[in-house]
C-alpha positions in Angstrom: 0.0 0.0 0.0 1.0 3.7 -0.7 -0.2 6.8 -0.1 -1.4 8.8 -3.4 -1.1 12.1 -4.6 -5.2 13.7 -5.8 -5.8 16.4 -8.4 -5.6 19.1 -5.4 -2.1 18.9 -5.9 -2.7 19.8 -9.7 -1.3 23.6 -10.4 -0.2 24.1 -6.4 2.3 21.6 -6.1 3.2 23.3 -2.1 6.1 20.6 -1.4 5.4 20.5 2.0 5.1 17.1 1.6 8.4 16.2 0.2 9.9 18.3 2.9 8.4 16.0 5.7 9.0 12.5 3.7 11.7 10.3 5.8 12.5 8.5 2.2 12.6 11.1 -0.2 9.8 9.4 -2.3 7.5 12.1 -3.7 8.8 13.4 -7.1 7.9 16.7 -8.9 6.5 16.8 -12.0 5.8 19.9 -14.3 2.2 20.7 -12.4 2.0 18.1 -9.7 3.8 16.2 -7.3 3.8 12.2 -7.2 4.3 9.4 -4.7 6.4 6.5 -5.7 4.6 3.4 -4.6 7.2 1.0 -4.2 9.4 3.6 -1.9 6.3 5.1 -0.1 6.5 3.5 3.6 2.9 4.3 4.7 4.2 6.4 7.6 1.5 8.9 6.3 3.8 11.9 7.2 3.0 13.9 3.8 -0.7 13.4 4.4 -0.5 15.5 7.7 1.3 18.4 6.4 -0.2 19.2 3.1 -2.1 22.1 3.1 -4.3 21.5 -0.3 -5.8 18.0 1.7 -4.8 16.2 -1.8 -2.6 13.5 -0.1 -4.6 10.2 0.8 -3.7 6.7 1.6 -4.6 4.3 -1.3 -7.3 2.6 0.3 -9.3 5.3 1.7 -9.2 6.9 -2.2 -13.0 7.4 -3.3 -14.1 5.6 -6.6 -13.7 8.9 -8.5 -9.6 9.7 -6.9 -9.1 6.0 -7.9 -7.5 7.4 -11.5 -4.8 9.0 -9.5 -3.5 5.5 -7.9 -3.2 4.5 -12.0 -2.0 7.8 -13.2 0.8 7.4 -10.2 1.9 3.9 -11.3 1.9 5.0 -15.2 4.3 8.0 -13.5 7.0 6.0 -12.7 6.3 2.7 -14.8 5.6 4.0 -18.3 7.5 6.4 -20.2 6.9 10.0 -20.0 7.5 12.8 -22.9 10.5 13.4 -23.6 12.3 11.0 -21.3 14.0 8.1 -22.4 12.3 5.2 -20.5 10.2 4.8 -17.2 11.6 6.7 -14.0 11.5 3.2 -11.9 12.3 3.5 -8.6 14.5 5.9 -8.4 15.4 5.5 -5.1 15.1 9.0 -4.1 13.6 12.5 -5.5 16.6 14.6 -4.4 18.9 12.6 -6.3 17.0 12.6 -9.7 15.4 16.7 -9.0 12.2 17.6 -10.7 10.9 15.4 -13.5 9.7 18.7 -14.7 7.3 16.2 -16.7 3.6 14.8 -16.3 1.4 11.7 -16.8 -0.5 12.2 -19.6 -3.7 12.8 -17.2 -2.3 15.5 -15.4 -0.9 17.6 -18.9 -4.6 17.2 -20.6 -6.1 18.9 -17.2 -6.7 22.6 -17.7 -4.5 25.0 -16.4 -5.7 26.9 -12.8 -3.0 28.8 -12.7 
């Protein structure tokens, strides 16, 4: 299980979240931020702290959030534009630095800002 980033996060991308992760797992994308499942420890520590409420643990995701546990694993296990393969497990945000990329569901979302 993993927590999961919502479309709050879309266009406000706060990063209060990544400052509170203890394993450097939430990545930055051009207009939102994203959890990496497989290095997300449940400790729930970005879900406390962000101020947007966008952060929710993958089970308690209502039916209609459900497309941002997909969009999250097409993130990092399908190859965004531009890059030359899938991110993976990177094994850390601050080592990689922003994506500056999104999942195709996120980049067809209008612009709020």
């Amino acid at each position: 299980m993993a927590y999961v980033i919502g479309a709050a996060c879309v266009d406000v991308t706060d990063r209060s979240c990544t400052e509170e992760c203890p394993v450097d797992c939430i990545y930055t994308g051009e207009r939102k931020l994203y959890i990496q499942p497989e290095e997300c420890i449940d400790c729930g520590a970005c879900e406390r702290v962000c101020p947007v409420d966008a952060i929710s643990w993958d089970r308690d995701l209502e039916s209609a959030a459900e497309v941002h546990l997909t969009d999250a694993h097409r993130f990092f296990y399908e190859p965004l534009p531009g890059q030359p393969g899938p991110l993976g497990e990177p094994g850390g945000s601050a080592g990689l630095g922003p994506v500056g990329v999104d999942s195709d569901l996120v980049a067809t979302l209008p612009r709020t800002s």
